[in-house]
MARKOLBA-661744 format. One line per 4 residues: number of its first residue (from 1); their letters; for each residue y negated, z, x negated of C-alpha. Coordinates in Angstrom, 2 decimals. Example, Ala and Ser with C-alpha at 12.3 -4.5 7.8 and 13.67 -1.06 7.14 Angstrom:
// MARKOLBA-661744
1	AS	4.50,7.80,-12.30; 1.06,7.14,-13.67;
END
This chain:
// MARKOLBA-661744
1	XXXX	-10.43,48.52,66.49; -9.39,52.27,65.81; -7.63,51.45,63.14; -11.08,49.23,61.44;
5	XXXX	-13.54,52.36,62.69; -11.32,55.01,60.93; -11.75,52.46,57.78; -15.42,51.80,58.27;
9	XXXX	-15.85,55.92,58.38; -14.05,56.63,55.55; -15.84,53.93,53.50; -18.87,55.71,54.78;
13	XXXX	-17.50,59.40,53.66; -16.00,57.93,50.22; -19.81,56.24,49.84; -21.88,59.46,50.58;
17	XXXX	-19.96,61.63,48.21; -20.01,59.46,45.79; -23.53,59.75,45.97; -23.25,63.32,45.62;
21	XXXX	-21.49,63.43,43.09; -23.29,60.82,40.44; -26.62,62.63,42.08; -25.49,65.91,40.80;
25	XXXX	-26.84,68.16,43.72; -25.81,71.48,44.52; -22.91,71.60,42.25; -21.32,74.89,41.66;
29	XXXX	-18.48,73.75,38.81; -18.83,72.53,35.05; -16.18,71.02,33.16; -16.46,71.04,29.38;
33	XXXX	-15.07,67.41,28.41; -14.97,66.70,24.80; -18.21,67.09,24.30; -19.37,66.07,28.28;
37	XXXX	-20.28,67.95,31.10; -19.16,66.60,34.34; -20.69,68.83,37.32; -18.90,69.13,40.59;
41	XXXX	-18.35,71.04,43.92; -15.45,73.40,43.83; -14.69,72.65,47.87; -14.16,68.98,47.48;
45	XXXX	-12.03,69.23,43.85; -10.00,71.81,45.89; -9.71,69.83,49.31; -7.73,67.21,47.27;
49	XXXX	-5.90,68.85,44.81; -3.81,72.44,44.97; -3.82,73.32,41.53; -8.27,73.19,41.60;
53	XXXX	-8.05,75.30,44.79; -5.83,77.99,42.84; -8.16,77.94,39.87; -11.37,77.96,42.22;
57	XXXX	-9.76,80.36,44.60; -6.42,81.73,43.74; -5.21,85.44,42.69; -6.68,84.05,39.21;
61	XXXX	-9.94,82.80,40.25; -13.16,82.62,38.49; -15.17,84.45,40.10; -18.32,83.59,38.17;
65	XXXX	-21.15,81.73,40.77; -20.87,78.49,38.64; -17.91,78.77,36.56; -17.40,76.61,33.46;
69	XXXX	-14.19,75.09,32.29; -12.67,73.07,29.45; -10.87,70.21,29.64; -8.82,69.55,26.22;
73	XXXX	-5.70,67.07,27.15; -8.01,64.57,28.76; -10.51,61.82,27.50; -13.93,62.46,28.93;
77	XXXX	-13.91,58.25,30.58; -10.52,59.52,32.37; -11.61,62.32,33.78; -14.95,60.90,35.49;
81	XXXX	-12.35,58.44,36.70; -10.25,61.11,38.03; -13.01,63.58,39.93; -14.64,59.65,41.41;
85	XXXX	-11.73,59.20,43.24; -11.42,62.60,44.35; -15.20,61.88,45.68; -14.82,58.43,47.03;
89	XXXX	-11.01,57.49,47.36; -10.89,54.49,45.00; -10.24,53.48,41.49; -11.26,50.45,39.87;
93	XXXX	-7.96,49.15,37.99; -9.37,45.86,36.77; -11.71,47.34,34.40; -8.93,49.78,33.11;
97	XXXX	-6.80,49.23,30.76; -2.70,49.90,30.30; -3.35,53.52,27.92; -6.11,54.47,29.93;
101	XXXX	-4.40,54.06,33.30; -1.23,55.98,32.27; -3.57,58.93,30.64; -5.22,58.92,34.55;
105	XXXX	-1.14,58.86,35.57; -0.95,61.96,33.39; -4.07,63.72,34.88; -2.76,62.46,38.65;
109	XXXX	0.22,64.49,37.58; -1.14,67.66,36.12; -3.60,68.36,39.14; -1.21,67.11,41.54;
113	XXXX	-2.64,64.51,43.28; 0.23,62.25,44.60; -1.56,59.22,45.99; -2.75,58.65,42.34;
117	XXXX	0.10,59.22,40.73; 1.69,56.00,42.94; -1.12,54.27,42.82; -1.71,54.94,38.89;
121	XXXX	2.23,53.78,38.49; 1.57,50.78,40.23; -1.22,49.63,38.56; 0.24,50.94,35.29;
125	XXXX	3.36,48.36,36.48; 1.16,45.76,37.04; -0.24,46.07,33.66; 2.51,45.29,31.15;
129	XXXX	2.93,42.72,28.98; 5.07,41.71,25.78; 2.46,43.25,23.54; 2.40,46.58,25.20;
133	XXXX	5.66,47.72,26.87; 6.51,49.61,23.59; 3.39,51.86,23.07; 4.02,52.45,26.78;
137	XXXX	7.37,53.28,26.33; 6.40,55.67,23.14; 4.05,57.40,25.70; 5.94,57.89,28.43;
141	XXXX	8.79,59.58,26.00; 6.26,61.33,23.69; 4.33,63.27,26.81; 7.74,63.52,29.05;
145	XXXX	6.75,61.49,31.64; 9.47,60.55,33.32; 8.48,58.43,36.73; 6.09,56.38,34.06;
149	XXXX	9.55,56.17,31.51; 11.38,55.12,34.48; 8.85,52.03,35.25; 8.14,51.46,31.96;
153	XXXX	12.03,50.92,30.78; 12.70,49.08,33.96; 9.91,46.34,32.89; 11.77,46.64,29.55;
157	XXXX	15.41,45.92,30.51; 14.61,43.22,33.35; 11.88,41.24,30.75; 12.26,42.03,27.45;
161	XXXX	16.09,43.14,26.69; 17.80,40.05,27.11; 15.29,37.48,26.21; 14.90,35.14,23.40;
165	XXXX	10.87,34.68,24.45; 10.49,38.39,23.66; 12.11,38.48,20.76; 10.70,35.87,19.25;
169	XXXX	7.00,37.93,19.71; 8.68,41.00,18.73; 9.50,39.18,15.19; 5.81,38.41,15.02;
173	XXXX	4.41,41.26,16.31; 6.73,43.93,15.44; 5.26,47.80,16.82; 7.33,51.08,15.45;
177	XXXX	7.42,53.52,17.68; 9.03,57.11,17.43; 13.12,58.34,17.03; 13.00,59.57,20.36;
181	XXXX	11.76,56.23,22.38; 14.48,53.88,20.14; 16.79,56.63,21.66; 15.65,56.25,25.05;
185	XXXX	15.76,52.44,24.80; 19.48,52.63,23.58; 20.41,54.57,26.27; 19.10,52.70,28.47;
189	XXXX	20.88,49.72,27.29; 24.54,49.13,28.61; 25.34,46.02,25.96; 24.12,45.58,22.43;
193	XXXX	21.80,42.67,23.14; 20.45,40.82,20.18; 17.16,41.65,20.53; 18.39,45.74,20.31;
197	XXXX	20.20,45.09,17.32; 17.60,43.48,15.25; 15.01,46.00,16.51; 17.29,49.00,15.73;
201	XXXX	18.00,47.36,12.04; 14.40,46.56,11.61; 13.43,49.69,12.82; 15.77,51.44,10.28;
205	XXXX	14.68,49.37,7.43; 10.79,50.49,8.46; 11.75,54.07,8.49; 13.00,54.07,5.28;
209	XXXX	10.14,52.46,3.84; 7.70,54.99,5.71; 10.40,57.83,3.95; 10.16,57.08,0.87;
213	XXXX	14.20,56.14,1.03; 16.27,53.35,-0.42; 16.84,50.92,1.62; 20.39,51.85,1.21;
217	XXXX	19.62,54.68,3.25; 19.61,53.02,6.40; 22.69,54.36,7.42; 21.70,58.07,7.42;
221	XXXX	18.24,57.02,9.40; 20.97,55.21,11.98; 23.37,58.14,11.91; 19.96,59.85,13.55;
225	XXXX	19.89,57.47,16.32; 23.11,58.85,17.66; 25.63,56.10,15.88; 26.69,54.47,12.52;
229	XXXX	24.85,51.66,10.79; 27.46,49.37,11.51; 28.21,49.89,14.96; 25.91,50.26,18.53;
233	XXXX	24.54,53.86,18.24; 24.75,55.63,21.45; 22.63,58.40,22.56; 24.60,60.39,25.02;
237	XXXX	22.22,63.14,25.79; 20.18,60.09,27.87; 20.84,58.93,31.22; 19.90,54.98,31.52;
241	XXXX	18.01,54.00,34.73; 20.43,52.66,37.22; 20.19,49.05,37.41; 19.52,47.04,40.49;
245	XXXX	18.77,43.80,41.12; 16.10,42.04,42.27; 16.01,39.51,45.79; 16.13,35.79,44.85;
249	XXXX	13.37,34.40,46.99; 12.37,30.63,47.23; 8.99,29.28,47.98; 7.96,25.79,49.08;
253	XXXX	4.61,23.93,48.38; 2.52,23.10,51.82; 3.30,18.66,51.85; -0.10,17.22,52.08;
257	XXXX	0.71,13.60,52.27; 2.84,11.24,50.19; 2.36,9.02,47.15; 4.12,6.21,45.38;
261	XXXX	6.98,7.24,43.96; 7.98,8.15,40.84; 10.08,5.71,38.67; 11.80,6.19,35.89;
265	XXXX	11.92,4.00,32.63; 11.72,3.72,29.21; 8.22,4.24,29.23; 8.30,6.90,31.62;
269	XXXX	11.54,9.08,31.30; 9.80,12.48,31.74; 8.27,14.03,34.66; 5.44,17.27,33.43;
273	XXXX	4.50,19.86,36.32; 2.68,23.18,34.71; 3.48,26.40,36.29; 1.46,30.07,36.20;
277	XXXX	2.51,33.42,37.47; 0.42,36.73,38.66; 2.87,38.24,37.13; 6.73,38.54,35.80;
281	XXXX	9.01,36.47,37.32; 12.75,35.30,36.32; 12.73,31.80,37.50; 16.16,31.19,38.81;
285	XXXX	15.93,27.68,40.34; 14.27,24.53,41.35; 13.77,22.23,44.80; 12.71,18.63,43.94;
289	XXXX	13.02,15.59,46.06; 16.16,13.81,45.64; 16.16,9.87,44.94; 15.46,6.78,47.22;
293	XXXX	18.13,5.00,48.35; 18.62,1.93,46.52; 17.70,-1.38,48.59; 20.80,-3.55,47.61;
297	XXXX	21.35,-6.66,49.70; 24.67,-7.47,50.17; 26.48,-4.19,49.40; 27.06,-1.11,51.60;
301	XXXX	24.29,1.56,51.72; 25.48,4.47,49.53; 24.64,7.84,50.50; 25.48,10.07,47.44;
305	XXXX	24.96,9.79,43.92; 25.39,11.90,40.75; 22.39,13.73,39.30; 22.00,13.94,35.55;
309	XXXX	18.58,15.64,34.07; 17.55,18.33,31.95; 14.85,21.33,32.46; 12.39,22.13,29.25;
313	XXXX	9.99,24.45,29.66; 7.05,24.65,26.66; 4.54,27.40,26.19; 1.06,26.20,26.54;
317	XXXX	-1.87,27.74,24.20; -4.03,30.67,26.23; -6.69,27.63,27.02; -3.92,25.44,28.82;
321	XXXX	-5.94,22.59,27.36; -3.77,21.83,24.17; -0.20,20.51,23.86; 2.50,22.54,24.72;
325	XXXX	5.19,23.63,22.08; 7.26,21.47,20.17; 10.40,23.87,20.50; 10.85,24.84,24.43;
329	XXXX	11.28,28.49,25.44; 14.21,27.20,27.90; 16.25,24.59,28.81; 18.63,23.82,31.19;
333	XXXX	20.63,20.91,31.74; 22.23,19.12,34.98; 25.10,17.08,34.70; 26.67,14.80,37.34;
337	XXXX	25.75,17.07,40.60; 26.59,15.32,43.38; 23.47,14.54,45.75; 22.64,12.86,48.64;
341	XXXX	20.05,10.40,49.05; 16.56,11.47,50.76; 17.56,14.92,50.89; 16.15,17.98,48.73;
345	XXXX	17.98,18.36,45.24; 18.74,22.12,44.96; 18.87,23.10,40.81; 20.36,26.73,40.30;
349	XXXX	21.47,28.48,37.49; 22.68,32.17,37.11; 20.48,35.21,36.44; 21.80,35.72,32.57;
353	XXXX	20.76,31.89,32.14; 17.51,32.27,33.64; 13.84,32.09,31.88; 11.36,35.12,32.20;
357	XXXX	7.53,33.67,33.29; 4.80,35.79,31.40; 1.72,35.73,33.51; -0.62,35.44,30.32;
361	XXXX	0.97,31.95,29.17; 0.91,28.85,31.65; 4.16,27.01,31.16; 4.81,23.20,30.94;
365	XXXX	8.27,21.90,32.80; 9.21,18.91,31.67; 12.13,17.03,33.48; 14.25,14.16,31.70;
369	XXXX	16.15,11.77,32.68; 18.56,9.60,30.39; 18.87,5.86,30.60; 21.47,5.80,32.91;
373	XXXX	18.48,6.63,35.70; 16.53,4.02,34.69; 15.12,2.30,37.79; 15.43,5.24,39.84;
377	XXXX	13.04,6.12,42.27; 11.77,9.77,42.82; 9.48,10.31,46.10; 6.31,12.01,45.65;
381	XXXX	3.57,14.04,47.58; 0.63,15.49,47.32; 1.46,19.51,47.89; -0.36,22.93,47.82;
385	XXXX	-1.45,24.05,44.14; -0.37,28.03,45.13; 2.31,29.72,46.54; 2.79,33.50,46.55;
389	XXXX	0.77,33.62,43.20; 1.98,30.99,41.45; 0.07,28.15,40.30; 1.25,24.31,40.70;
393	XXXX	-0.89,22.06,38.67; 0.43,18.06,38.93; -0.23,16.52,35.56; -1.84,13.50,37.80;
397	XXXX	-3.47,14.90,40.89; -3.20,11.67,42.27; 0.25,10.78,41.65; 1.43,13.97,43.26;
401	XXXX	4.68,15.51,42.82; 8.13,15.62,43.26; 8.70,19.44,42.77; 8.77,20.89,46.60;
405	XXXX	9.54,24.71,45.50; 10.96,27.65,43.13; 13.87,30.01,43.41; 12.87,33.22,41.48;
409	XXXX	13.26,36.69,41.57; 10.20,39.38,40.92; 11.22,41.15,37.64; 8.00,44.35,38.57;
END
């Protein structure tokens, strides 16, 4: 109850000067922001933040009754956003997006305000994607910010470094960014992945062409990077992150009640369960039920058998209502694993083999069977749809579904 009145207050507090502030009474502070004038009390600014109580009331203070000030490294949107949540506490992040929040991250910094500049960092986290971990990356090197570097090229070497899904929109959506951030990425990188290698060669060949140099040039533009043309430029001066990896953590889908089972045939030889993530995951494994046992008069009950199947997963277009791919993003295959009837069939893999889930695409996962399972019988249920933000959908809500559960590991 202390705990819910101490909320309810400051809810209160966060409301009323909000009120004051957007009502613009007895202000005694104007900042100058391209072009804007934001009004605001020099007491609260300098309650929250040490570097507006030096300027309000240092050695160095204005000492005018309403002084003025100008603002010139911040965008007049970011810096409302900034003096709000001095006033109420809060920040809307959903309406936000990834270049503004790391300009408020840059603002958090400069005025000192260190529940923003977590909170900023977090949301900031939460916010990359394929299509912008690069200009993020160019930011954070361009305006030396190095906790935002730090998240940013973490995102980078856990989802993008080592995977063929990034590549492949890297080919088609290819973003040149500065000397200094191709540096930083090398650095950062321990092996030269494939994806590095065409980037840096691509990147070279772009330089050049931005120049004015002969392609044949590349070599001096690479001889900038901190290596030769030929070989895995290094840029000592750098220090990579320090990798660490992430839990593996499994989830299970809440058992409803149970179906018919699943055969397979030759009509039937693929089972199709879509999947979508809040956010980046590496998918490391699978739970599905195992088989019935076979009802053979006659013979002795066996109680093992050997599993053969392979895992495709297919992007599905942004309105999950067309086919998926033709070309999966990842396979995997199983071959003979030894499993026990009317127990849970536990498919792993290792973390190099694994497949990176991008929480703007839902996936299809397709499992197939050969015709040596023909016949076989799969036990199904009806099951929860969520589980720690990721979505389940059965391609036949009334068949159910013989996938009980994920291994993955949270990449941010």
């Amino acid at each position: 109850m202390e705990r819910k009145d101490q909320a309810r207050a400051e809810n209160l507090l966060g409301r009323r000067y909000g009120q004051l502030f957007h009502g613009g009474k007895y202000t005694d502070c104007v900042f100058h922001v391209c072009e804007e004038q934001v009004k605001c009390h020099k007491l609260i600014l300098t309650t929250a933040s040490p570097v507006f109580e030096a300027m309000f009331y240092g050695p160095m203070q204005n000492h005018d009754p309403e002084p003025e000030i100008e603002i010139h490294d911040i965008s007049a949107p970011i810096f409302k956003v900034l003096v709000e949540y001095i006033y109420t506490g809060s920040v809307d992040y959903n309406s936000i997006e990834l270049v503004s929040c790391i300009e408020l991250y840059y603002a958090a910094e400069k005025y000192l305000l260190e529940e923003l500049i977590s909170d900023s960092l977090m949301a900031v986290t939460c916010k990359l994607r394929f299509s912008n971990i690069l200009p993020a990356l160019e930011l954070s090197v361009c305006m030396g910010l190095d906790s935002l570097l730090e998240v940013c090229m973490t995102f980078f070497m856990r989802c993008c470094a080592n995977n063929g899904q990034y590549i492949n929109h890297l080919k088609e959506h290819y973003v040149h960014v500065s000397k200094e951030c191709v540096k930083a990425i090398i650095a950062a990188c321990k092996e030269p992945h494939k994806l590095l290698i065409w980037y840096v060669y691509e990147w070279t060949r772009q330089e050049c062409e931005q120049l004015g140099l002969d392609p044949g040039d590349s070599g001096l533009v690479a001889h900038e990077l901190g290596g030769e043309s030929t070989g895995w430029p290094v840029a000592a001066e750098l220090k990579p992150p320090s990798p660490t990896l992430t839990p593996i953590m499994s989830i299970e889908r809440c058992y409803y009640k149970a179906c018919r089972p699943f055969t397979v045939d030759a009509d039937c030889p693929v089972f199709r369960l879509r999947l979508k993530c809040s956010r980046f995951i590496s998918l490391m494994g699978l739970v599905l039920n195992s088989r019935l046992t076979p009802n053979r008069l006659g013979h002795v009950q066996e109680l093992e058998y050997r599993e053969s199947l392979r895992l495709d997963l297919c992007e599905l277009p942004s309105d999950s209502e067309g086919p998926p791919t033709e070309e999966p993003v990842w396979s995997h295959k199983v071959q003979n694993q030894t499993t026990k009837f009317n127990c849970d069939l536990h498919i792993s893999w290792r973390r190099e083999e694994a497949c990176v889930l991008n929480p703007e695409l839902t996936y299809e996962l397709q499992i197939r069977w050969d015709s040596n399972a023909y016949g076989a019988e799969y036990p199904c249920s009806l099951q929860s749809c969520q589980a720690d933000g990721i979505r389940f959908t059965d391609s036949d809500s009334f068949s159910g579904s013989l996938v009980k559960g994920l291994r993955y590991a949270n990449l941010v």
